[in-house]
C-alpha positions in Angstrom: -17.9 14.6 24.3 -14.2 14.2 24.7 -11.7 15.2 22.4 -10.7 11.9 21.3 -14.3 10.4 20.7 -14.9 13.6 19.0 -12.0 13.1 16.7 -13.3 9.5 16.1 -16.3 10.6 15.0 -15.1 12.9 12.6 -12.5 10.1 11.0 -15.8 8.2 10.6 -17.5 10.6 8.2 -14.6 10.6 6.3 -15.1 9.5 2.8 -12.6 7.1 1.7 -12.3 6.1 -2.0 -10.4 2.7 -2.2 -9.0 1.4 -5.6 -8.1 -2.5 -6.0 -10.1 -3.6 -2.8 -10.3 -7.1 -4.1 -6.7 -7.4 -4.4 -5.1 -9.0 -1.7 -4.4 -6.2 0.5 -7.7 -5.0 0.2 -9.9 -7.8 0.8 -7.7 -8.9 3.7 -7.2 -4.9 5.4 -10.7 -3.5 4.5 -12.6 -5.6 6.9 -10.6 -3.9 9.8 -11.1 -0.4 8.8 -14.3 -1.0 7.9 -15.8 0.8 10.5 -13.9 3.6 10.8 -14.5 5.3 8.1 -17.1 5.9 5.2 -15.4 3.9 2.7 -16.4 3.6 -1.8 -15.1 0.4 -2.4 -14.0 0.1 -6.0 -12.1 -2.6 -8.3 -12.1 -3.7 -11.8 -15.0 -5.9 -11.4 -17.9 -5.5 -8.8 -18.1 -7.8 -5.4 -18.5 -7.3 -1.9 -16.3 -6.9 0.8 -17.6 -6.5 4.5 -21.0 -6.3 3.5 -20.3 -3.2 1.8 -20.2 -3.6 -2.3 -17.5 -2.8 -4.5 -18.1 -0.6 -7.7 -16.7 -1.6 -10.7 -13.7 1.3 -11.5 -11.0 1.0 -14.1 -8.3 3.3 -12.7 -6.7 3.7 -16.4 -9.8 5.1 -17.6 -9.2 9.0 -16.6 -12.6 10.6 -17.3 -14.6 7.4 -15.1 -12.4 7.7 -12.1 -12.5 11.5 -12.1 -16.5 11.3 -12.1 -16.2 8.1 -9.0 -14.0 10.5 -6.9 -16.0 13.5 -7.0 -17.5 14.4 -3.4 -14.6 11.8 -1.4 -12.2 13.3 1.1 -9.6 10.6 0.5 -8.4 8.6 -1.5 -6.6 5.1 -0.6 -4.8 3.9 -3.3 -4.3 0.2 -3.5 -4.9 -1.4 -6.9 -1.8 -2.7 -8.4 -0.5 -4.7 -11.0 -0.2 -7.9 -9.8 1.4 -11.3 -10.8 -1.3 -13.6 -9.1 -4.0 -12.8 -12.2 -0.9 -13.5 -14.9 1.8 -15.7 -13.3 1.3 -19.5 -14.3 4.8 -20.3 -14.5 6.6 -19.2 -11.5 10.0 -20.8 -12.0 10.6 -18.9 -15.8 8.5 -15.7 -13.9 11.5 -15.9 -11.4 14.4 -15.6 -14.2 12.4 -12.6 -15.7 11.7 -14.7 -19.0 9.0 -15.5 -20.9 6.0 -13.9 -21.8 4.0 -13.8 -18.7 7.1 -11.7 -17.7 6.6 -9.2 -20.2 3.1 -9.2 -20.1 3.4 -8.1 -16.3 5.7 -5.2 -16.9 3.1 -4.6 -19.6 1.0 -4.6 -17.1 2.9 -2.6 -14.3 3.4 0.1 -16.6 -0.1 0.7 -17.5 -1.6 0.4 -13.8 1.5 1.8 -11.6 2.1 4.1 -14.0 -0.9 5.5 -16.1 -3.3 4.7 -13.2 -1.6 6.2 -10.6 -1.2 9.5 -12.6 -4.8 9.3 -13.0 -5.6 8.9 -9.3 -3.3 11.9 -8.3 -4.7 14.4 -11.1 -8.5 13.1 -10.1 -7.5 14.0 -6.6 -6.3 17.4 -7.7 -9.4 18.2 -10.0 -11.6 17.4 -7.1 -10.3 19.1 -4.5 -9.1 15.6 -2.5 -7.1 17.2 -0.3 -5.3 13.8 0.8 -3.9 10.6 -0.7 -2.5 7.1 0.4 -0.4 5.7 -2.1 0.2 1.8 -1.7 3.9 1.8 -2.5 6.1 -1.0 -2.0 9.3 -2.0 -0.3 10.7 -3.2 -3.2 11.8 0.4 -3.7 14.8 0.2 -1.1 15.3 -3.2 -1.6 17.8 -3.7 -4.9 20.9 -5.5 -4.7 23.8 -4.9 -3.4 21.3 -4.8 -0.2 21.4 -2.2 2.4 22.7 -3.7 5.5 20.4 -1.1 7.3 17.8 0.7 5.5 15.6 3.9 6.3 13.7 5.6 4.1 15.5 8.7 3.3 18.2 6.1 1.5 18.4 6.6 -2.0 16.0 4.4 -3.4 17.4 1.3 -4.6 14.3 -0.7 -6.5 14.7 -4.4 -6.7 12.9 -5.3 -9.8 10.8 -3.4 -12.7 7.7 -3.4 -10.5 9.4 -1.3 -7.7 10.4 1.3 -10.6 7.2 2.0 -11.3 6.1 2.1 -8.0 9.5 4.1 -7.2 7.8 6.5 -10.1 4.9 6.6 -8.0 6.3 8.1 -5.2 8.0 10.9 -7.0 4.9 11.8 -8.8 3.4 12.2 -5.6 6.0 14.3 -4.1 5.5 16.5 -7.2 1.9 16.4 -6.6 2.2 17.6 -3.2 5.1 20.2 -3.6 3.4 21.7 -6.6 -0.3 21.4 -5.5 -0.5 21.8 -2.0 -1.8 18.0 -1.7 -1.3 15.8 1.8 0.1 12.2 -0.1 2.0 9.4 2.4 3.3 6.6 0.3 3.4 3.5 2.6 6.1 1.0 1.6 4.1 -2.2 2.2 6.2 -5.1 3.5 5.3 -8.7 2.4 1.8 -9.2 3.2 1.6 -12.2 6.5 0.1 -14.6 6.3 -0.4 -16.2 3.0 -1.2 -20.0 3.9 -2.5 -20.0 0.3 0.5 -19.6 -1.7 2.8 -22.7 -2.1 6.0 -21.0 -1.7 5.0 -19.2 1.8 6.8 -22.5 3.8 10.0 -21.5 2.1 9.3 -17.2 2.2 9.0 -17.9 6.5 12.1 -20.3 6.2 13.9 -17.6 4.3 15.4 -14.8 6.8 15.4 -12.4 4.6 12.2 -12.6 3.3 11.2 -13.1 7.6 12.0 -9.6 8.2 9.9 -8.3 5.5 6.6 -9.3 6.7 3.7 -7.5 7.5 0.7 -8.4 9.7 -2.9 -7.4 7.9 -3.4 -5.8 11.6 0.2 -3.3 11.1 -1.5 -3.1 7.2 -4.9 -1.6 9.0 -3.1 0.9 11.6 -0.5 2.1 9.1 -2.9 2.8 6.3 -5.4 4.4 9.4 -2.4 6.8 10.9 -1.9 7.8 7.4 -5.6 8.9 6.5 -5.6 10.4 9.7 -2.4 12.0 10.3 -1.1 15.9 10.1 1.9 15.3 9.8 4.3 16.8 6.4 2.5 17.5 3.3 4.7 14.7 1.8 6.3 11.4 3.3 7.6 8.1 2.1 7.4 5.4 5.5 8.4 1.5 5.7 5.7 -0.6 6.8 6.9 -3.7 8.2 5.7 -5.7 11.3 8.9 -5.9 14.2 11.2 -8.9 14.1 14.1 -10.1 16.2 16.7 -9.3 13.6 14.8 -6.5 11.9 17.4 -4.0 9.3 14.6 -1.5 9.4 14.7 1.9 10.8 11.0 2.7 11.2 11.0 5.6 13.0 10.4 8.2 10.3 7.0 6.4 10.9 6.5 9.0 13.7 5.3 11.6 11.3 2.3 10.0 10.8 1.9 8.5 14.5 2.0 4.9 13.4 4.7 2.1 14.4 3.8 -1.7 14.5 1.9 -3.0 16.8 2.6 -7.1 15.9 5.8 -9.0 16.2 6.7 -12.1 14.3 8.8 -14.4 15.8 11.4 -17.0 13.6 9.0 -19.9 13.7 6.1 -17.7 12.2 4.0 -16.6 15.6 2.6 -13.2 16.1 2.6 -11.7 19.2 1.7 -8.0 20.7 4.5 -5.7 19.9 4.8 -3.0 22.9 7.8 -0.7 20.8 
């Protein structure tokens, strides 16, 4: 057997615990990993994804995720707060008034916060000796924009969610300077497409929104280099698909062996990306 289809082999009996995989990352990425590893699907409430069910898991209850992850070798770490289950009124959402508003950073504080404390000290109780944290580019993002931006910029969040995933990140660099743990946070672009939302005409009309976008295909590789990688202990990476006008510098991405592999043109097409 060849080194490489020996080092496949071995990726596939790697257990993967994945939290939120019926969020829309998850249901949309897992499908394409599917295969490559052994993955425990888990989410607030049970379902199936890829013919493989997902396990009801409430990642702000400490002592049920610490007996789920017992026996995994990684955990991917997706769940999230997110608008989609609150947001009803987008327009007053927008303006950061109202109650759904508050409600949500309710809700970001006790998921992005509380749960992902949870996940890192399960992974450190168990012996889970690596960890992909679903961060968000919303870190970098804050006005007055960068007119390039790379990810060892000070971090710059654009709104109260990207704190708390901005505190996410920092626990994990804690977690892995003081514990000896392998964490990559992946700074998720905007997920593309979405043909189900009603504002996605006017997100692929608006070029600043254009160059955040990520493929579900660059999703798939990035979170795969990063289970897979050997890179540094600790890492922070942009994951965004190429565009004509991209401000990204993405080749920190290196460390982990991932860059994208999609292009998305102005008028919304995908093509291969060669780098």
């Amino acid at each position: 057997m060849d080194r490489k289809a020996q080092a496949a082999l071995t990726w596939a009996s790697m257990k993967v615990l994945i939290t939120g995989s019926l969020g829309y990352i998850g249901t949309r990425v897992i499908p394409l990993i599917n295969h490559q590893f052994d993955l425990l699907l888990t989410d607030l409430r049970a379902g199936e994804i890829a013919g493989k069910p997902v396990v009801p898991l409430d990642i702000t209850d400490y002592p049920a995720l610490l007996e789920a992850s017992k026996g995994v070798d990684a955990i991917l770490h997706l769940a999230i707060a997110s608008y989609r289950d609150i947001v009803t009124d987008a327009e007053r959402f927008g303006k950061e008034e109202g109650e759904e508003y508050w409600r949500f950073r309710e809700l970001s504080i006790e998921t992005n916060i509380r749960g992902t404390h949870h996940v890192l000290e399960a992974a450190r109780r168990n012996g889970i000796a690596r960890v992909v944290y679903g961060s968000s580019l919303t870190v970098l993002i804050g006005r007055p924009f960068y007119e390039a931006v790379d990810d060892d910029l000070p971090p710059r969040p654009s709104n109260f969610y990207g704190v708390t995933k901005l505190w996410g990140e920092q626990l994990a660099e804690f977690f892995s300077r003081q514990y000896g743990l392998r964490i990559y946070c992946l700074r998720f672009g905007t997920p593309y497409p979405q043909p189900d939302q009603p504002y996605f005409e006017r997100m692929l009309r608006d070029p600043v929104v254009w160059r955040t976008f990520v493929t579900y295909g660059d999703l798939a590789s990035a979170m795969t280099a990063a289970l897979e990688a050997e890179g540094p202990l600790f890492g922070a990476y942009t994951v965004v698909s190429a565009t004509s006008e991209s401000i990204f510098d993405l080749s920190k991405g290196a460390e982990i062996n991932w860059r994208p592999g999609d292009f998305i043109a102005q008028d919304g097409a995908v093509r291969s990306f060669p780098g």
